[in-house]
Residue frames as a rotation matrix with the C-alpha (Angstrom) as fourth column:
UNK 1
-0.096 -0.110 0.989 8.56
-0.016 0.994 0.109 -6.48
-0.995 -0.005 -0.097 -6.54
UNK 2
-0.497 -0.280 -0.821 9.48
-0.831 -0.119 0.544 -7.70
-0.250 0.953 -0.173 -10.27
UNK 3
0.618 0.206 0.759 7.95
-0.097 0.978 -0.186 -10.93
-0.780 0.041 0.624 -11.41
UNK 4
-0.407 -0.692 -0.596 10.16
-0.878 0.116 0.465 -12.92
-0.252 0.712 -0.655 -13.01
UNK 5
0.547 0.555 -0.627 9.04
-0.801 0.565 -0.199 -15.26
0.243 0.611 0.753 -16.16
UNK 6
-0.172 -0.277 0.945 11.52
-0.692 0.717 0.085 -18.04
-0.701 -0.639 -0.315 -15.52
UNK 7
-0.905 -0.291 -0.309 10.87
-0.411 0.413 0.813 -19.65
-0.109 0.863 -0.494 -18.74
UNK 8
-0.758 0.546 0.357 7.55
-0.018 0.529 -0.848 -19.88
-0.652 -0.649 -0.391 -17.72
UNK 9
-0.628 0.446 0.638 4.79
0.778 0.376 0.503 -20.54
-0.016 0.812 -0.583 -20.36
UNK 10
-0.634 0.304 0.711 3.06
-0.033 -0.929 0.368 -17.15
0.772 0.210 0.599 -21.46
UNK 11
0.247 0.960 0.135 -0.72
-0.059 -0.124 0.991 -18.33
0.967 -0.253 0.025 -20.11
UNK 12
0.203 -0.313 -0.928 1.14
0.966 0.220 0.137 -19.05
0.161 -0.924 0.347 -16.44
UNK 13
-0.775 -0.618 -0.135 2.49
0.632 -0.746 -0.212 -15.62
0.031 -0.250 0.968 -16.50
UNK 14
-0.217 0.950 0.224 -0.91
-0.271 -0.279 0.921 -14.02
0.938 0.139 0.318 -17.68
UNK 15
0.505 0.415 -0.757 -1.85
0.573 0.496 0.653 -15.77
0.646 -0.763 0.013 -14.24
UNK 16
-0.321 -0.421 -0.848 0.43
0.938 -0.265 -0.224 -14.50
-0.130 -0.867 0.480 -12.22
UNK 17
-0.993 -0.091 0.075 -0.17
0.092 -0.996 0.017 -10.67
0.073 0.024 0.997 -13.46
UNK 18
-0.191 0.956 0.223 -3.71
-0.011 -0.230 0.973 -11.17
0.981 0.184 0.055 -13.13
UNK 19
0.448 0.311 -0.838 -3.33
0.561 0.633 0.534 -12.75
0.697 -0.709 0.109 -9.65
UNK 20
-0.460 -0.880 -0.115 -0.72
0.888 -0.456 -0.057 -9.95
-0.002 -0.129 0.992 -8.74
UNK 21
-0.379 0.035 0.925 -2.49
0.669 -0.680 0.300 -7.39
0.639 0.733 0.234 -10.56
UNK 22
0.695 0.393 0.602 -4.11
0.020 -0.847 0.531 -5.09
0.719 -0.357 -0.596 -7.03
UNK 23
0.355 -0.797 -0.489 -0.70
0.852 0.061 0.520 -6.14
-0.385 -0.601 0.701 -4.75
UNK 24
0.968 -0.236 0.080 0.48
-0.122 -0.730 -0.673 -2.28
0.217 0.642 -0.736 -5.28
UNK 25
0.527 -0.808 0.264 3.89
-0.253 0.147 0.956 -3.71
-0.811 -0.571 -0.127 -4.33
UNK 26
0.009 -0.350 0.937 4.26
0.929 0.350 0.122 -5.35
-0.371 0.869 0.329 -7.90
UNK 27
0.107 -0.134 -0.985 5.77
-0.054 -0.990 0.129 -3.35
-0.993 0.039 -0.113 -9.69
UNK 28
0.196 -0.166 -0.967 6.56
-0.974 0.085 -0.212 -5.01
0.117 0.982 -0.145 -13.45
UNK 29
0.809 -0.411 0.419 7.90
0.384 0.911 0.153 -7.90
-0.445 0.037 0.895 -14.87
UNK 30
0.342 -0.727 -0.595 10.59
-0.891 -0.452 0.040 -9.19
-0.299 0.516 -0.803 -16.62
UNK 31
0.836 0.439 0.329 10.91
-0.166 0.774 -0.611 -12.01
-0.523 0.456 0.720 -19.21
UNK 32
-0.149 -0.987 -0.055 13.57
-0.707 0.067 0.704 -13.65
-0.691 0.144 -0.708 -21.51
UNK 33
-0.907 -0.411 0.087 13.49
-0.327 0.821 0.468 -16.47
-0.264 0.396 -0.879 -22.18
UNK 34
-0.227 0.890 0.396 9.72
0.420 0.456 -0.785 -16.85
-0.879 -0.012 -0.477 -22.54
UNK 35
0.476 0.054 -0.878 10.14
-0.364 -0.896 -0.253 -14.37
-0.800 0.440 -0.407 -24.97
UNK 36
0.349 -0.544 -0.763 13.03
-0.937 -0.205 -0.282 -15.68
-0.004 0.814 -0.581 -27.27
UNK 37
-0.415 -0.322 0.851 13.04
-0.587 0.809 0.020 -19.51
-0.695 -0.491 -0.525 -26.42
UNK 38
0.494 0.517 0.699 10.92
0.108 0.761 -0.639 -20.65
-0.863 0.391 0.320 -29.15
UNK 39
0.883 -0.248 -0.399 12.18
-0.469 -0.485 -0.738 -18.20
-0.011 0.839 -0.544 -31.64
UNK 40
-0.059 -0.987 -0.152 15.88
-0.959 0.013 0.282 -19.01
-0.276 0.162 -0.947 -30.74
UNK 41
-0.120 -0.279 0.953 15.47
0.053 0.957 0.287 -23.01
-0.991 0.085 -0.100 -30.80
UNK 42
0.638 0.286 0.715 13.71
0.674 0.242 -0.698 -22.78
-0.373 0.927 -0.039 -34.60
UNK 43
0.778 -0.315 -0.543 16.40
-0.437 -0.893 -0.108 -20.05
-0.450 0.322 -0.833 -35.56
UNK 44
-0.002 -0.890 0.456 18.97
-0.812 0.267 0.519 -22.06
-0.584 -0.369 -0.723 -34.53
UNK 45
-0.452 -0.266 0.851 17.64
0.030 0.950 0.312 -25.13
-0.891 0.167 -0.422 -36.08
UNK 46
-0.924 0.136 -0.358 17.01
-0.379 -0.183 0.907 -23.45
0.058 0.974 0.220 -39.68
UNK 47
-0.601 0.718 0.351 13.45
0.721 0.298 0.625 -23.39
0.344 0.629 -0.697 -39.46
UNK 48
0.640 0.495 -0.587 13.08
0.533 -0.837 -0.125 -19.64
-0.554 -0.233 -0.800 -38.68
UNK 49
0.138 -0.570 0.810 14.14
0.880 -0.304 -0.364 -17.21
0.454 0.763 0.460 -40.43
UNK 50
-0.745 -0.647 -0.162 15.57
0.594 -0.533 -0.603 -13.96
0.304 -0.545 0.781 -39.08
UNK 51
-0.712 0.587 0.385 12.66
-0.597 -0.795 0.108 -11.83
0.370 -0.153 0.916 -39.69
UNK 52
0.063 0.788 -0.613 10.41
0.002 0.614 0.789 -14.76
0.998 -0.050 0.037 -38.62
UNK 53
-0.284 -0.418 -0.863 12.60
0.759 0.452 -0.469 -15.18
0.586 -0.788 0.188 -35.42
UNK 54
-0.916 -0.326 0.232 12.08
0.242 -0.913 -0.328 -11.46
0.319 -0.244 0.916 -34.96
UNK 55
-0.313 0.947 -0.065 8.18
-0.733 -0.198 0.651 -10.96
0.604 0.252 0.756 -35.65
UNK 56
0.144 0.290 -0.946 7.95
0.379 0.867 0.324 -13.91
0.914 -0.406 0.015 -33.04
UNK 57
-0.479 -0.689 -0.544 9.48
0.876 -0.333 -0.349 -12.55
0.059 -0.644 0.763 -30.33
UNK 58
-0.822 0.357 0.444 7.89
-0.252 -0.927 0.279 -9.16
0.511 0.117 0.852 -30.94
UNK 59
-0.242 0.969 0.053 4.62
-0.203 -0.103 0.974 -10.63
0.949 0.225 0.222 -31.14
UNK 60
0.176 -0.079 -0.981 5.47
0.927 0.349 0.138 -12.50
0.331 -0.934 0.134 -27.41
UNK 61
-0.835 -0.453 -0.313 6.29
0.550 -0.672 -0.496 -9.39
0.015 -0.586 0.810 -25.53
UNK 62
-0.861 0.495 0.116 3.45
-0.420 -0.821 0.387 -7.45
0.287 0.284 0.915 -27.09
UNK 63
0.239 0.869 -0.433 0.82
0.004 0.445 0.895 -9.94
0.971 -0.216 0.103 -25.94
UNK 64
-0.244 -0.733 -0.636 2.93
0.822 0.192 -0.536 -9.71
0.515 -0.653 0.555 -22.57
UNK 65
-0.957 -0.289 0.007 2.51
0.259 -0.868 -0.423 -6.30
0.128 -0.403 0.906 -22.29
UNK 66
-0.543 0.810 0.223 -1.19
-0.608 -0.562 0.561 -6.02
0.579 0.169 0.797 -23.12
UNK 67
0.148 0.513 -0.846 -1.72
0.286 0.796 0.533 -8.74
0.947 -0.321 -0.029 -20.77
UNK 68
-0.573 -0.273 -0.773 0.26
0.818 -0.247 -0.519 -6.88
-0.049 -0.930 0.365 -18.09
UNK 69
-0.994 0.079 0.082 -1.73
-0.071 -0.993 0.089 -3.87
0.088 0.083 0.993 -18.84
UNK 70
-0.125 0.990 -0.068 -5.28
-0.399 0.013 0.917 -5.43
0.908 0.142 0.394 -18.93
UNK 71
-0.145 -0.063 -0.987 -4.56
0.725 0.673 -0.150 -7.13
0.673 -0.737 -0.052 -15.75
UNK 72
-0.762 -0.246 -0.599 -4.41
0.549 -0.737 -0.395 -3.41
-0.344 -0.630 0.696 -14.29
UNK 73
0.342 0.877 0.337 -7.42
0.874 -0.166 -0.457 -1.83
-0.345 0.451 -0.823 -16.35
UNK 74
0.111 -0.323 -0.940 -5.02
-0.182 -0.936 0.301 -0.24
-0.977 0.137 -0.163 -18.44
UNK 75
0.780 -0.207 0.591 -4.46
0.601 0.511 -0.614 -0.38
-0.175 0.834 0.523 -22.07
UNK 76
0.152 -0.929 0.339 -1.28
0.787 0.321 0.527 0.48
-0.598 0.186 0.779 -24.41
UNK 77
0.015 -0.231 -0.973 -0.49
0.088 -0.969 0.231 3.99
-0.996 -0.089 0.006 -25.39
């Protein structure tokens, strides 16, 4: 099993991978738009800049990941 974000607000997802997190059936996620939905709207509407749009986006995944990883009593390599 994959969870899928669904455009769902970070701290909802954080739930689910916590709530998920001894089901050894999960297996990952996988995100989009939770990821690149703010970044793209303010990109789009000239009040991000590219590297901003980037460094946003990064920063979402990377709290993602360490959230999917603490949820498992693992940390990030």
């Amino acid at each position: 099993v994959v969870l899928l974000g669904l455009e769902a607000p970070q701290d909802e997802l954080v739930a689910a991978f916590a709530a998920t997190a001894k089901a050894p059936i999960v297996k990952g996620f996988a995100v989009g738009r939770t990821i690149f939905i703010n970044a793209a709207e303010q990109w789009l509407a000239g009040k991000m800049s590219d590297e901003e749009a980037v460094a946003d986006m990064a920063a979402r995944f990377e709290q993602l990941t360490e959230a999917w990883l603490a949820a498992r009593g693992r940390k990030a390599a």
